[in-house]
C-alpha positions as CSV (number, residue, x, y, z in Angstrom):
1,X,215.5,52.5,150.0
2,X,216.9,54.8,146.9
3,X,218.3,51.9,145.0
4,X,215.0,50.0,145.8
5,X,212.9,52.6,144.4
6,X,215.4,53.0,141.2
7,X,215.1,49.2,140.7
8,X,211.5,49.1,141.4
9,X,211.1,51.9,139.1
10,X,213.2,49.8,136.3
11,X,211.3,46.8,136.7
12,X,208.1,47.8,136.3
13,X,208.6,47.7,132.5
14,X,211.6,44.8,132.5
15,X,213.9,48.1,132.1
16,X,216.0,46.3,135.0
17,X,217.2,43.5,132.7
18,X,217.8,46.1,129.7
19,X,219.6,48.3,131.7
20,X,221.6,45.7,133.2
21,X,222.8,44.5,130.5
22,X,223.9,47.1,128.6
23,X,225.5,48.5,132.1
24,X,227.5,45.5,132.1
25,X,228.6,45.8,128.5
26,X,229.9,49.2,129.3
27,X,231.6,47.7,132.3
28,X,233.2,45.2,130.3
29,X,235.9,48.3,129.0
30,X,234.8,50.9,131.1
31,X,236.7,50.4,134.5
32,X,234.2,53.2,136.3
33,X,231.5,51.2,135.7
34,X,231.8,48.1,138.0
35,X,229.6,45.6,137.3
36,X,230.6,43.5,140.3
37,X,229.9,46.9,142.5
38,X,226.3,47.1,141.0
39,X,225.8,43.2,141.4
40,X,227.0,43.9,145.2
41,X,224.5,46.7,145.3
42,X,222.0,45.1,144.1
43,X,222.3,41.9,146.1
44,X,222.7,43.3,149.4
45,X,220.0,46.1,149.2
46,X,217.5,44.4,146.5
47,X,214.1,42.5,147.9
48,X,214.1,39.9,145.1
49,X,214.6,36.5,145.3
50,X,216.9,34.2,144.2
51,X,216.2,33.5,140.7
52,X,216.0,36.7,140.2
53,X,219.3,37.9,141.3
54,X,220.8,34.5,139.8
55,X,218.7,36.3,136.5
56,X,220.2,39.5,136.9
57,X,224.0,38.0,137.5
58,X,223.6,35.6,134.1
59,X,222.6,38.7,132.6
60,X,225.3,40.6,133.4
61,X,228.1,37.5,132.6
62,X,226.6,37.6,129.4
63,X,226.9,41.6,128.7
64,X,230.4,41.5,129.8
65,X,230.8,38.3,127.3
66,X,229.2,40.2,124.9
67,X,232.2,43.1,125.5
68,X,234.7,39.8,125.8
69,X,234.0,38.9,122.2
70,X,234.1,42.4,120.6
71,X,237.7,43.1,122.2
72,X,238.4,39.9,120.7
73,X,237.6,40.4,117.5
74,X,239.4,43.6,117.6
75,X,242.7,41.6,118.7
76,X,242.1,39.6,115.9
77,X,241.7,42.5,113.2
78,X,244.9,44.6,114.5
79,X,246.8,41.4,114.0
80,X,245.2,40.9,110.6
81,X,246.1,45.1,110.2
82,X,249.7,44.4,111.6
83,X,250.8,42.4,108.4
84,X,249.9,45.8,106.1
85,X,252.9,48.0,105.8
86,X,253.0,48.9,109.7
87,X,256.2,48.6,111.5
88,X,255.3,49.5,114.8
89,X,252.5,47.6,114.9
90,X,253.8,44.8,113.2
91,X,256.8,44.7,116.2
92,X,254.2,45.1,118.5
93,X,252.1,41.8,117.4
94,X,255.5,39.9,117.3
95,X,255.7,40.4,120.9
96,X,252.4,39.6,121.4
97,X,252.8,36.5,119.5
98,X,255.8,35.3,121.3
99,X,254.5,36.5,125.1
100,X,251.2,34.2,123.3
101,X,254.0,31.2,122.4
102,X,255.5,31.3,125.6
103,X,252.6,30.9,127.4
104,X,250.1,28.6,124.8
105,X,250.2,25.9,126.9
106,X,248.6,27.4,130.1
107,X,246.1,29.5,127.6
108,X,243.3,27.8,128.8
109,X,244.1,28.2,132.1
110,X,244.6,32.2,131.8
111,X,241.4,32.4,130.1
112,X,239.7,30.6,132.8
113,X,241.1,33.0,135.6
114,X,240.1,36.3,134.0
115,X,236.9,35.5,133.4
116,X,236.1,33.8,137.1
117,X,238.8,35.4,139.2
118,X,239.3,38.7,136.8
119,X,243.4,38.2,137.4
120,X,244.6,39.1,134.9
121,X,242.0,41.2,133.4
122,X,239.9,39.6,131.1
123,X,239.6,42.3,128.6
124,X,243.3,42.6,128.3
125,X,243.1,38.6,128.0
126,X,240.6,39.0,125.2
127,X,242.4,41.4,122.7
128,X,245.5,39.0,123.3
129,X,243.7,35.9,122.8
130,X,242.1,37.9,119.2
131,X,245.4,39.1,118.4
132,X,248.1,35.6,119.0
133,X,245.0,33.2,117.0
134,X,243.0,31.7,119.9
135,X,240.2,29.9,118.3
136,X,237.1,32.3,119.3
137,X,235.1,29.1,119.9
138,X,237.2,28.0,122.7
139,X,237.5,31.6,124.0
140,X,234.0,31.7,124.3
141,X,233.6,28.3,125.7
142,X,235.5,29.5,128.9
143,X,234.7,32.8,128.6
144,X,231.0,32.4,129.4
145,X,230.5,30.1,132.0
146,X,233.4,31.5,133.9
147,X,231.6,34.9,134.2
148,X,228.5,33.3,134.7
149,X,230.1,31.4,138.0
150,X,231.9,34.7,138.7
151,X,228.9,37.3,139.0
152,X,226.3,34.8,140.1
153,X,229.2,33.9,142.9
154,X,229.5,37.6,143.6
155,X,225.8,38.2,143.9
156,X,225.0,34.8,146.2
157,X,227.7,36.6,148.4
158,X,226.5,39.9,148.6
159,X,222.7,38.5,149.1
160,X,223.6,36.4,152.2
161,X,225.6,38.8,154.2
């Protein structure tokens, strides 16, 4: 009854969505806050209805995307900042441009599972993605509707049992 309250209280203003969101873009670096966990929460304790919780897990996908494309960028600029005078760094993106080589082919594929199945973590798969020259476009292609299928999944779940 607690977390109704909480999310009744939210709502009453559209704080829920708000609050959600940026919840989920802190979860997207911030391992203590577990977006799926909330989604769970919310799904098994909540009184909404579907659309709504298939609302609140789109929204979420898309905070955490939001988080995806950041970390991607930021692999993109240390790689940029590895070519200036840095030799650590600069032996550092090598590796991460030849572990990126060896497996370019299967890219996709890695993509696809961190951001449905989170193995490996798609966070990690974001700053390597930035930092070997995956085109952002196709990041994002996958990046979003495999969250979206992930948390809306996870929510559908937690609602039914």
């Amino acid at each position: 009854m607690a977390l109704q309250s909480v999310l009744d209280s939210l709502d009453a203003f559209g704080g829920i969505y708000v609050a959600l969101f940026l919840f989920s873009i802190l979860s997207g670096v911030f391992f203590l806050a577990n977006a799926e966990a909330a989604l769970i929460a919310i799904g098994a304790k909540a009184h909404y209805d579907w659309p709504k919780l298939i609302l609140l897990a789109i929204i979420v996908a898309l905070g955490q995307c939001v988080m995806h494309a950041l970390l991607f960028q930021s692999g993109r600029g240390l790689a940029k900042a590895g070519s200036k005078k840095r030799p650590k760094l600069e032996a550092r993106l090598a590796k991460a441009k030849e572990l990126g080589a060896k497996w370019q082919k299967s890219e996709l594929t890695l993509i696809a599972l961190g951001s449905t199945i989170g193995v490996p973590p798609q966070a990690l798969i974001a700053l390597l993605a930035g930092a070997i020259g995956i085109k952002f476009r196709t990041f994002v292609l996958i990046d979003i509707p495999g969250r979206i299928v992930r948390f809306v999944t996870i929510v559908a779940i937690a609602h039914a049992v």
